[in-house]
C-alpha positions, 0 to 999 in steps of 0.5 A: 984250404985254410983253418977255417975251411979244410975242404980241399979246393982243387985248382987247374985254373986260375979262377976256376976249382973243383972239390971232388964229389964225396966219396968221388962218385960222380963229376966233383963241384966246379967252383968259379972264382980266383984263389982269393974268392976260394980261399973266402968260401967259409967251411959251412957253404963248402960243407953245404955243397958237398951235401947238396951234391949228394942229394937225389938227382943232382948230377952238377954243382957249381958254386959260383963267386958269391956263394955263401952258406944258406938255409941246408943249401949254399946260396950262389950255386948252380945245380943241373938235375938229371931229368935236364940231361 
């Protein structure tokens, strides 16, 4: 977490992380990558995320190394719908 990104990354493992679901319902964000490449993910494709997560149906996130903000979505991320489960 720094200045320019206040959503707090969790981080059990060297190059993996979690950010808790919003409102922790539900399994958190995994995200993929060192503390370098977390601390690099900007505040926008966190937020992203988080919104994402929210969305209907979506059940997993995982936000891999490359992720980036996108068009109401990060790019570089991974979803499982519920219908896949």
């Amino acid at each position: 977490m720094n200045d320019t990104n206040p959503t707090q990354i969790h981080a059990p493992g060297e190059a993996t992380g979690f950010i808790p679901a919003p409102g922790d319902k539900g399994k958190p964000i995994t995200v993929i990558g060192t503390n370098s490449i977390r601390a690099g993910f900007d505040a926008t494709c966190l937020q992203q995320a988080l919104n994402a997560r929210s969305a209907p149906g979506v059940t997993d996130l995982v936000l891999n190394p490359d992720a980036h903000a996108g068009y109401g979505a990060p790019v570089g991320w991974r979803r499982q719908p519920f219908w896949r489960m």
